[in-house]
KESE-704292 format. One record per residue: z, y, x of N, C-alpha, C in turn; residue in three letters. Coordinates in pm, whole numbers, plus 50000, padded with zeros to 5 digits. Each point is the difference from the previous one (the first is absolute). Layout:
ZYXZYXZYXala ...
This chain:
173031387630459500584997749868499324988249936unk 500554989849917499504987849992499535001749883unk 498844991249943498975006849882500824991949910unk 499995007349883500764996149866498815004549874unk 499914984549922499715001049871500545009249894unk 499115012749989500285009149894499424995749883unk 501254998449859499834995549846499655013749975unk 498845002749909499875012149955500424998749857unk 500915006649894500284999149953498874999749866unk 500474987049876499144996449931499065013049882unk 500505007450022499525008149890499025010450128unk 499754995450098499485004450132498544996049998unk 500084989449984498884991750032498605002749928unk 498864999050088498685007249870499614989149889unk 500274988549974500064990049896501004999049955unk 500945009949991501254992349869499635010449880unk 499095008849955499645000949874499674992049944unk 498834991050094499454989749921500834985949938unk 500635001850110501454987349975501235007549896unk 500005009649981500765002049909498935002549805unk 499105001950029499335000749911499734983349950unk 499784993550087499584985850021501294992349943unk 501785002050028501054995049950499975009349843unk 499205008449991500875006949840499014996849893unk 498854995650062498814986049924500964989149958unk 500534996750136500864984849965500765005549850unk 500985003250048501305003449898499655002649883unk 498565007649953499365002549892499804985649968unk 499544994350063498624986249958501734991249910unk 500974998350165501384996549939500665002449830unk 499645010949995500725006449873499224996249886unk 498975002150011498834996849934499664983849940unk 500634991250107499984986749955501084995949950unk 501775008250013500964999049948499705004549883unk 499625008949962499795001749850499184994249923unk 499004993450045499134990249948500714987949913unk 501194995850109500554987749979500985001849871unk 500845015850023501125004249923498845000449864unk 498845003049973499405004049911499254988649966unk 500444988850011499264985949973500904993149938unk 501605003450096501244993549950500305008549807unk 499825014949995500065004149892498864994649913unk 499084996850001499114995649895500294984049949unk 500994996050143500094987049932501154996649904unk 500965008150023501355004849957499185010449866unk 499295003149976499215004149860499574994149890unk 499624985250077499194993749918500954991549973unk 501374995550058500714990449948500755010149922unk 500255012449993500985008949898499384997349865unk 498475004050021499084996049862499974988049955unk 500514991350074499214982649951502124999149926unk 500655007750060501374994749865499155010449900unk 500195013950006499665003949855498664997149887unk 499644992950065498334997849933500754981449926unk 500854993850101500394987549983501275005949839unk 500645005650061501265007449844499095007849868unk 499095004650055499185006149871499704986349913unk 498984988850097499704989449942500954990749927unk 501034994750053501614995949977500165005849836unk 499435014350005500295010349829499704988849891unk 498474994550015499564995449902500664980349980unk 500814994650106500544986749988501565009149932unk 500685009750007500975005149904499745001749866unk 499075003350019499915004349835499604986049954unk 499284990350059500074984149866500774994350039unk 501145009150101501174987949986501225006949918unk 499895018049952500355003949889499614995749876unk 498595003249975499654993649864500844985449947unk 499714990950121500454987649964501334996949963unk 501045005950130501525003749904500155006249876unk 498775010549981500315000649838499854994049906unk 499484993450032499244988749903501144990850029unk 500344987950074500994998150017501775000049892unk 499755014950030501715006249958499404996949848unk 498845003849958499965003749848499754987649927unk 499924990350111500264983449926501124994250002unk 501035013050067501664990949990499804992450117unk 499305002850083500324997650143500825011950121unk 500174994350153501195007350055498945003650087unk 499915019650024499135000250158500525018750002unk 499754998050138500765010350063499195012350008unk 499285006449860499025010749999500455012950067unk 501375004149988500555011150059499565002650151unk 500074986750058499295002350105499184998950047unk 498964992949965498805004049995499165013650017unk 500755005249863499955013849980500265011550102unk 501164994150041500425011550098499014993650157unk 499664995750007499454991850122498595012650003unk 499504996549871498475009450001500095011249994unk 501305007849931500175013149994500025006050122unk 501104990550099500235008450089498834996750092unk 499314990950025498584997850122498995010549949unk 499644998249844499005014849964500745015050071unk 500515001649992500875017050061499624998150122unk 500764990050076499584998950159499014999350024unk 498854996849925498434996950025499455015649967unk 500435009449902499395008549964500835017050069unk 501365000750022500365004350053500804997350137unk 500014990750087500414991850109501544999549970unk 500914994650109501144992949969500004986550026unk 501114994350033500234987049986499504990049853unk 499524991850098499564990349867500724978950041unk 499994996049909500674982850054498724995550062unk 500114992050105498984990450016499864992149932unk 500974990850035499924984749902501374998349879unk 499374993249923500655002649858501444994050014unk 501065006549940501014989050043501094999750153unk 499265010650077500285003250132500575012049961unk 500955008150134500005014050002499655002950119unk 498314996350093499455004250053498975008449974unk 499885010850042499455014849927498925004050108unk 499305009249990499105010650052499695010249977unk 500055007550083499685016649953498405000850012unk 499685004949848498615000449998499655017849980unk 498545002150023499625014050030499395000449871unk 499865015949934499435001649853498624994850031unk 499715000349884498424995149970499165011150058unk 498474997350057499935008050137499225009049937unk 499624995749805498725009849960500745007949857unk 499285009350029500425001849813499474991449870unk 498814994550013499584991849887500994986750034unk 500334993950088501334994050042500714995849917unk 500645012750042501145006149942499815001749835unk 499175006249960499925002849848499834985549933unk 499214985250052499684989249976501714995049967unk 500494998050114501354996650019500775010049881unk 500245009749995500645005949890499724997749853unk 498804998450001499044991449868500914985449956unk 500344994350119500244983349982501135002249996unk 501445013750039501104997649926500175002549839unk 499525010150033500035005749789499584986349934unk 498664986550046499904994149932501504989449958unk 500515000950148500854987450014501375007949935unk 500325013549924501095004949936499344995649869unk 498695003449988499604995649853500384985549986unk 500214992150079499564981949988501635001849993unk 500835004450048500945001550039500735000849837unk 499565010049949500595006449882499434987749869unk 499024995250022499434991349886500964985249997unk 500134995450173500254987249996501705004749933unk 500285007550036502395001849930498934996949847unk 499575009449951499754998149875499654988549915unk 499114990350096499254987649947501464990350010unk 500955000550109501024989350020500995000349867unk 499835011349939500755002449868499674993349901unk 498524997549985499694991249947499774985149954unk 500454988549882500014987350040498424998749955unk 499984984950083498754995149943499414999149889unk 501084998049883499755000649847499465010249968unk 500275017150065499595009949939499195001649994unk 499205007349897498715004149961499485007150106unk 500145010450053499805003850082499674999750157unk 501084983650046500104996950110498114996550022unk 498814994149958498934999650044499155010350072unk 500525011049899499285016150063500795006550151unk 501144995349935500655007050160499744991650104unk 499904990050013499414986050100498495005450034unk 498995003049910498935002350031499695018050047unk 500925006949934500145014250121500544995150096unk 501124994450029500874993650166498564995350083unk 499594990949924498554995550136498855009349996unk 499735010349908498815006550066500475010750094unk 501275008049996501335004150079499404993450205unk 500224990349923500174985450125499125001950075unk 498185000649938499034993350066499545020850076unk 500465008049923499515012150046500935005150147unk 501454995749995500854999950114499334994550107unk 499384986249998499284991750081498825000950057unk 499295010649928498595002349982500305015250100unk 501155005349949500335016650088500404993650173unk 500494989549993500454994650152499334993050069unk 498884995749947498934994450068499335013850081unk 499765010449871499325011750079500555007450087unk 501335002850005500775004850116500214991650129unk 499944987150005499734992450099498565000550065unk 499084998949941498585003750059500235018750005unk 500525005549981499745018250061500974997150104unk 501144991849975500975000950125499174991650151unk 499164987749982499354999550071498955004650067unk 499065008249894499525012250050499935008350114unk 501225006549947500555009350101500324995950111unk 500644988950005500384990450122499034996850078unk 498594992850019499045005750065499235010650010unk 499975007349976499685018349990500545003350096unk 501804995750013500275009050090500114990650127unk 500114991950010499884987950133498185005850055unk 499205003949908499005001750020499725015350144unk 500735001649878499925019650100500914997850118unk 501244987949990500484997550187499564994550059unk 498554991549936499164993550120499245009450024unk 499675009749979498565009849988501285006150117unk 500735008149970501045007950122500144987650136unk 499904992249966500084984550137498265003650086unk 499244999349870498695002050073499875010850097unk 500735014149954499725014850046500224995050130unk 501924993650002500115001250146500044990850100unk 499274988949918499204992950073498945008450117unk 499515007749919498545005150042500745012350123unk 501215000849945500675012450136500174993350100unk 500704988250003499974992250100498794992350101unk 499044996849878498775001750099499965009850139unk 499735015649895499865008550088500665002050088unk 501064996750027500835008250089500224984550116unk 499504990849933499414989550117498785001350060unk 499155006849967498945006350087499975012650061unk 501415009249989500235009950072500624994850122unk 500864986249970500874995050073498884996150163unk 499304995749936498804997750048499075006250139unk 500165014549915499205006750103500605004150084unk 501374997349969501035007450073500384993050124unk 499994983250019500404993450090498775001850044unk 498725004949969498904997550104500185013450078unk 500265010949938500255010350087501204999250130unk 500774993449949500884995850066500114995250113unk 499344986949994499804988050132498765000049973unk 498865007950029498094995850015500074986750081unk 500454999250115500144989950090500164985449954unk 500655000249857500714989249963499184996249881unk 499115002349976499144999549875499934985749898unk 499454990450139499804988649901501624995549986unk 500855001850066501634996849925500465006749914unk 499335014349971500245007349847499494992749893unk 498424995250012499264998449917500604989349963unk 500684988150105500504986449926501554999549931unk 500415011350052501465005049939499975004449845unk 498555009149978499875005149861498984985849925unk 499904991750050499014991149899501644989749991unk 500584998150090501374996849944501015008449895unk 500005009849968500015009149955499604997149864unk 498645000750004499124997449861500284983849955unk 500034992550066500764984049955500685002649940unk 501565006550050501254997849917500115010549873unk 498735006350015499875011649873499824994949904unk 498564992250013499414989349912500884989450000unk 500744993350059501054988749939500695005349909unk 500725012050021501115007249901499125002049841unk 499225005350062498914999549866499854988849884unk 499864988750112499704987749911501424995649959unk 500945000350067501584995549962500375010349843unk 499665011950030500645005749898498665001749870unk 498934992550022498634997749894501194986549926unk 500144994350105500544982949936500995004149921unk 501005007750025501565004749995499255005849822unk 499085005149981499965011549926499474987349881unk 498914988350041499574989449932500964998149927unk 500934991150124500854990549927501325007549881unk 500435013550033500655009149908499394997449850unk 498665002150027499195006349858500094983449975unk 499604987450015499994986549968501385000249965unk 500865000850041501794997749982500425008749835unk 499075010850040500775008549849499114991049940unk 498894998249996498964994749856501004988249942unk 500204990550108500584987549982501435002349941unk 500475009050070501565003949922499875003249886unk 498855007749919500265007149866498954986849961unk 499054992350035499624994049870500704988549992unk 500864993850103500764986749989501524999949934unk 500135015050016501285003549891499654999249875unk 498995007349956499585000449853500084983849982unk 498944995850091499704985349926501214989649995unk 500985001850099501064994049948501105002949859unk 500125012150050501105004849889499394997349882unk 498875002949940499784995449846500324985149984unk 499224989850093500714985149949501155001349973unk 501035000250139501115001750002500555004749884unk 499705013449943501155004349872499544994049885unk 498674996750019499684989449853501004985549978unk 499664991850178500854991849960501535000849949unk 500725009850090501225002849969500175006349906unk 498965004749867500545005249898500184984449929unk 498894991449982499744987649961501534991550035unk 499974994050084501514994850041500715007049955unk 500295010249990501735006349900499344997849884unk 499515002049959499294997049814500634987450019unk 499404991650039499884981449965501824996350034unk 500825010950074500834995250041501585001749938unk 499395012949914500535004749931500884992049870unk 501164999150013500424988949927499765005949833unk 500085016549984500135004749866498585000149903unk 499074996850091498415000649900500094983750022unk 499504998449851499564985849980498205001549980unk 499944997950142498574996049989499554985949988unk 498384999249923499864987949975499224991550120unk 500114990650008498954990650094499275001450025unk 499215004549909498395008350026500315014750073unk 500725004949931500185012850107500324998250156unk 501354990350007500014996250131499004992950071unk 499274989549948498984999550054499075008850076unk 499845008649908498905013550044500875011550098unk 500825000849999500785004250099499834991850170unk 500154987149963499984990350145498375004050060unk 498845000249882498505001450041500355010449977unk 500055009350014499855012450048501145005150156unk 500844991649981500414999550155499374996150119unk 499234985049948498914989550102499315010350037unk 498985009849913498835006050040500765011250080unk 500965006349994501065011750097499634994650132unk 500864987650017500274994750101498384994050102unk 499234996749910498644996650007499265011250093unk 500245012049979499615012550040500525003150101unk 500964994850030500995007550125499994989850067unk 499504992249989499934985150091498395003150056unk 499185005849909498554998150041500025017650136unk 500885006449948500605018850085500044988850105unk 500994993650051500794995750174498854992550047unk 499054992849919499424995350053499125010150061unk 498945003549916499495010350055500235010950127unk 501365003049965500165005750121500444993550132unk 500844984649976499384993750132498914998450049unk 498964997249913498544995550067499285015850063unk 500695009849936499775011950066500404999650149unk 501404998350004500665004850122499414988450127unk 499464985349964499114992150058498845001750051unk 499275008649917498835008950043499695004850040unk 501295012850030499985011650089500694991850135unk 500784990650014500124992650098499284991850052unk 498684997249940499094987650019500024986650031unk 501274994249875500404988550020499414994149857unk 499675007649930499564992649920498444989449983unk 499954991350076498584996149996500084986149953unk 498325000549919500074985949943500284988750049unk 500454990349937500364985950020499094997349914unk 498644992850096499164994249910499744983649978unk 499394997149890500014987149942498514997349915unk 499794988549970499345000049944500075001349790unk 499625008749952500344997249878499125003949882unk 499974996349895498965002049833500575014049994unk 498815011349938500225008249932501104998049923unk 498884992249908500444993549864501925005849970unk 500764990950114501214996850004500815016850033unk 499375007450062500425012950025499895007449863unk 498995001249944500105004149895501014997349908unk 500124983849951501034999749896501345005650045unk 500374999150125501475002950063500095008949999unk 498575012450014500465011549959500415007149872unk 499374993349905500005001549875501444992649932unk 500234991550074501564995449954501155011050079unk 499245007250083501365007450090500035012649889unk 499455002949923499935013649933500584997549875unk 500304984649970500605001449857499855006549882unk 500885004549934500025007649870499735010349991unk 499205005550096499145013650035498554998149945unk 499754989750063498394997750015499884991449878unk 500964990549924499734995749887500005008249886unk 500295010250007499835012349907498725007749933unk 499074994150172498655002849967498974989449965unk 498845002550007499034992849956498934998850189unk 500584992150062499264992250120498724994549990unk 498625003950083498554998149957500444996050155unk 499914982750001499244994350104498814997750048unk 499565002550072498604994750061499784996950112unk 500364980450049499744998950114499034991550010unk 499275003950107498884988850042500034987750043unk 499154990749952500154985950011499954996150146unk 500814988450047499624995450093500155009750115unk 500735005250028500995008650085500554993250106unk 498965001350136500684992350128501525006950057unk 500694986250039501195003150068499725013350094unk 501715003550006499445012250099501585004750113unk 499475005150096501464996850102500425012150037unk 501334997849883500535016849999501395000050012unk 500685007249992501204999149967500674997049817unk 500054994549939499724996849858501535011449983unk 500865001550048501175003349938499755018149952unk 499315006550125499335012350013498755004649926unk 499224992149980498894997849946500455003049842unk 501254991849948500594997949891500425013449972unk 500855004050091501155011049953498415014550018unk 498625002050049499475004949983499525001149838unk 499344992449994500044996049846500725002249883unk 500984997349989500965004449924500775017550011unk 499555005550122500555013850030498675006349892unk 498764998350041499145002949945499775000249778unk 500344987249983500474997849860501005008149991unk 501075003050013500945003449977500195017250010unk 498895007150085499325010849996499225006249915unk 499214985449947498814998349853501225007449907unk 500484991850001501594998749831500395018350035unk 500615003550064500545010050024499105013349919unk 498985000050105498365009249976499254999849879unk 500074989649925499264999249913500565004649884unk 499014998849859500605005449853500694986849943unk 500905003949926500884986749921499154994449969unk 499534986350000499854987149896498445002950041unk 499605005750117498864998050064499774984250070unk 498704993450041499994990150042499825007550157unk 500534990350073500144995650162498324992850029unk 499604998050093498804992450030500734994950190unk 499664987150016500304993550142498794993749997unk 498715004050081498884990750022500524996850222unk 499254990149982500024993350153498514996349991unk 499565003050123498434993149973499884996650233unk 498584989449981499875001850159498545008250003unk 500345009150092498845008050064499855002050108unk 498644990450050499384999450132501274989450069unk 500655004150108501174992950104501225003149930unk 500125005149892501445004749981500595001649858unk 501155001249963500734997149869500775013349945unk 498815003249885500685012649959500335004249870unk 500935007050005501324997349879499595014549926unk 500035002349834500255010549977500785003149824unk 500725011350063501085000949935499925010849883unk 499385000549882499225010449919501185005849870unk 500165012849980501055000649865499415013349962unk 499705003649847500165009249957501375014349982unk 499665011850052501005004549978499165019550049unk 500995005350088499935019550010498474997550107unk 500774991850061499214995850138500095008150132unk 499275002350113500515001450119498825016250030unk 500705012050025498695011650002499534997350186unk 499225004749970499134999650190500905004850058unk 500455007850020501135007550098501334987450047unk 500154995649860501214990150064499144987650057unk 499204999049975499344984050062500734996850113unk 499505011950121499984993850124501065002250071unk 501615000849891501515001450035500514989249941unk 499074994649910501034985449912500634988650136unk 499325001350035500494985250131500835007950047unk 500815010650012500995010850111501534993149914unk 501035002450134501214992849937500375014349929unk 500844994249899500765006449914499305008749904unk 498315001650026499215009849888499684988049899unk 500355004749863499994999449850499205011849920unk 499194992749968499035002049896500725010749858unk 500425011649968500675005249900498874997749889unk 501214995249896499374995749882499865017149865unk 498594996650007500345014149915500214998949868unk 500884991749934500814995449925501235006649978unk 500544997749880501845003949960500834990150091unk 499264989650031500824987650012500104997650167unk 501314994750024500065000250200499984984850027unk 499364996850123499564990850053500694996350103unk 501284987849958500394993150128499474997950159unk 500515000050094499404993650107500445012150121unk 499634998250142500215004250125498885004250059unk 498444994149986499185004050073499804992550100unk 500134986950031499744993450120499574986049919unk 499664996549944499274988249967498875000749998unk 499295008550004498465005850053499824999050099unk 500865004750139500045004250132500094983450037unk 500794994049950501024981050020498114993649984unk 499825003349915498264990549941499215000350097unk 499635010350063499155008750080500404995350143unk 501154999050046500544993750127499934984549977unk 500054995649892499674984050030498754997050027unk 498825008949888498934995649974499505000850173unk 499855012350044499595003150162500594990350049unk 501484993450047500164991650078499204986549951unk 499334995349887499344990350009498164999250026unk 500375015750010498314997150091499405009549855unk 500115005849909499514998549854500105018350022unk 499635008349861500185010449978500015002349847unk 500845010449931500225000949852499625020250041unk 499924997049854499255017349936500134995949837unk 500295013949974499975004049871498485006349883unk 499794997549931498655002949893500655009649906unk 499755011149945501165003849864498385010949944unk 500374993749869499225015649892501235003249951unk 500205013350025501535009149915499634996149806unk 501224998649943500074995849874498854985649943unk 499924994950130499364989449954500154985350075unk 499364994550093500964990050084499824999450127unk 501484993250050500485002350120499924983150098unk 498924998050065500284988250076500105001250140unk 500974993750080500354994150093499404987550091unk 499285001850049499224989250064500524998050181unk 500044987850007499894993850154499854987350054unk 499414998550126499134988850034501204992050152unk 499774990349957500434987950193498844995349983unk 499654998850123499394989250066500514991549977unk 498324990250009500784982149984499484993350140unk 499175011550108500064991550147500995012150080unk 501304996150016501175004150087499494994150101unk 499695010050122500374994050177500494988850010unk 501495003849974500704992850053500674989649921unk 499465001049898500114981549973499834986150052unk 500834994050055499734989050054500184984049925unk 500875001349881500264984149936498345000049903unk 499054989049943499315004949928500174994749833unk 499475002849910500905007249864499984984549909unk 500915000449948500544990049887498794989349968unk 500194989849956499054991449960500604997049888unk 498594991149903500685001149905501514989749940unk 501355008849905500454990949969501685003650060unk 499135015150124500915002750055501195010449992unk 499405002049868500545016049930501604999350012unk 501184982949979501034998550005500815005650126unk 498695002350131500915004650085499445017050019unk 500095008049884499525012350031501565009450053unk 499805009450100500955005550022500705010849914unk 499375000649902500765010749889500484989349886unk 499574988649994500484992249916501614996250016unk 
């Protein structure tokens, strides 16, 4: 009889426990990383649900001064479309506080279904800010009844704006609880990311013992199979660290580059319909001050793109100096002319040192450092405080400092001021323009020229800014101006 290969059947064999124990590892580890992903995809799909309602809460407070202003408006015998307005905020507060569809963009009938407010203080905040806006509601019919002549019309104008500033003051605070909550709970789905992170570990070191039980024979091809293994663990790691970066950078940038646009924006465009308005006879001087107060709009949102190009240069590492030879001297005034009717407002304490050797920098960077810095002074400081700009040379190098009275900077924030998008909160009534990257912009020039900047601050007393270049660069090769030669400076 001729010998024949007998298959013993698989559930036969004295190793298919281990191989079946060994495949139901897999399918776990499988499942385990499918839900990882499904539970990465939901947190991200979380944080953009929050970034519209935190973006429509915020949106509350550009309605209401673009209500106020139609009332004001109508009650000068001008034409504006308050009804809707009205109904615009009525119906986004409900959807914000009890969910429902809300408009995206004004003017559109593109909508979103939004989820109730996720807290009860929320919720009660938000319910707070309709009753105000039925009260504002009920005052402004009443005030439009009124003409300008009437005795009365001053008092109802001055209840309408304190009405105004408490609506504004209630939507600021529901926007910071609505943000709140919004990392709170992104918080607790990274903490659930961590858990099963850490399951997946484990059950990659069960995986582990399991192929060694498996194939002993085969050892060092286990061992290089699981350190491959641990590579693409740790890559995923770092992909979804980056993934998780650039999210949290994307919302910052989304909510503070909205704010910072939309206020120019509705300033100017309230300004242009005023001036354009054929039925107010405004005078020359008014229009005038209308046009300067447009320049400085536009001034602001010109200095925003920049900024955030020289950002997006940075993080690309294209931004590097073009150097030249050039005078302090000349950086200074250009900076001080780039700030205009800001910085002439104050009282400027120069102090530069005599006889200030040429120096080979990039003058244009150097400049726009300078002036980010002033223009930080103005912001930070108390009204009708003086500014201080000393330049002095110490030892090999040229160092600038930038001094203003004002709250000043507590230890804790020091060593976040240079971080993009962190802003200094003013503990003030009063809010402080800006994005948070003209600190980070200073700090990336100063390092690419060889130099380093740091901050000095006594809280409620003063705040200086100091940083140094070198004046022997490596790699300088032309050697520096003689005299006479200042006509060919490269910032000139």
């Amino acid at each position: 009889m001729p010998h024949q290969n007998i298959r013993l059947p698989l559930f036969l064999k004295p190793n298919f426990g281990i191989r079946a124990s060994f495949a139901g590892i897999i399918a776990l580890y499988v499942i385990t990383m499918v839900g990882m992903v499904v539970y990465t995809l939901m947190t991200f799909q979380s944080q953009r649900s929050d970034a519209v309602v935190i973006d429509l809460a915020g949106r509350q407070r550009m309605l209401n001064t673009r209500h106020m202003m139609q009332i004001l408006l109508v009650s000068h015998g001008g034409e504006a479309d308050y009804h809707y307005t009205r109904r615009i905020l009525d119906e986004t507060l409900k959807a914000l506080t009890y969910g429902g569809e809300a408009v995206i963009n004004l003017g559109e009938d593109e909508t979103e279904k939004l989820p109730p407010a996720p807290t009860q203080d929320i919720r009660q905040i938000l319910e707070q800010q309709h009753d105000l806006i039925q009260q504002f509601t009920f005052k402004a019919d009443a005030f439009l009844k009124l003409a300008v002549t009437d005795p009365p019309y001053q008092d109802a104008l001055k209840e309408l704006r304190g009405l105004y500033v408490d609506l504004h003051n209630i939507s600021e605070d529901a926007v910071k609880m609505l943000s709140r909550a919004s990392r709170d709970k992104v918080t607790e789905m990274l903490e659930g990311q961590i858990v099963v992170g850490v399951m997946v570990g484990l059950l990659g070191i069960l995986l582990t013992l399991q192929v060694t039980r498996v194939n002993r024979e085969r050892e060092r091809e286990t061992l290089e199979r699981q350190k491959a293994q641990e590579d693409l663990r740790h890559s995923e790691a770092q992909v979804l660290h980056a993934l998780r970066q650039s999210d949290t950078l994307k919302s910052a940038l989304l909510s503070s580059v909205s704010h910072e646009l939309r206020t120019p924006l509705t300033s100017i465009k309230a300004m242009v319909s005023r001036a354009l308005d054929s039925s107010q006879e405004e005078s020359s001087t008014t229009r005038k001050e209308y046009l300067n107060s447009i320049n400085q709009e536009i001034d602001h949102l010109t200095r925003l793109v920049e900024n955030l190009l020289d950002m997006s240069r940075i993080e690309a590492g294209t931004l590097q100096p073009k150097r030249d030879w050039e005078l302090f001297e000349d950086l200074v005034e250009g900076a001080i002319n780039s700030l205009g009717k800001s910085l002439r407002a104050r009282e400027l304490l120069l102090d530069l040192e005599d006889d200030l050797p040429p120096i080979f920098i990039d003058g244009v960077q150097i400049q726009q450092v300078l002036a980010n810095l002033l223009d930080n002074a103005i912001k930070y400081s108390r009204a009708g405080s003086a500014i201080t700009l000393q330049v002095v040379r110490v030892d090999d190098s040229i160092e600038a400092r930038v001094s203003n009275t004002g709250e000043g900077i507590t230890p804790t924030e020091i060593p976040k001021i240079f971080e993009r998008f962190y802003r200094v909160r003013s503990r003030g009534d009063r809010s402080i323009r800006g994005t948070g990257l003209g600190l980070a912009i200073c700090k990336s020039i100063i390092e690419a020229h060889g130099g380093r900047i740091w901050v000095e601050s006594v809280p409620e007393h003063t705040t200086r800014f100091i940083f140094t270049i070198p004046l022997n660069f490596d790699n300088q090769k032309p050697g520096p101006p003689g005299p006479g030669a200042e006509e060919s400076s490269h910032h000139e």
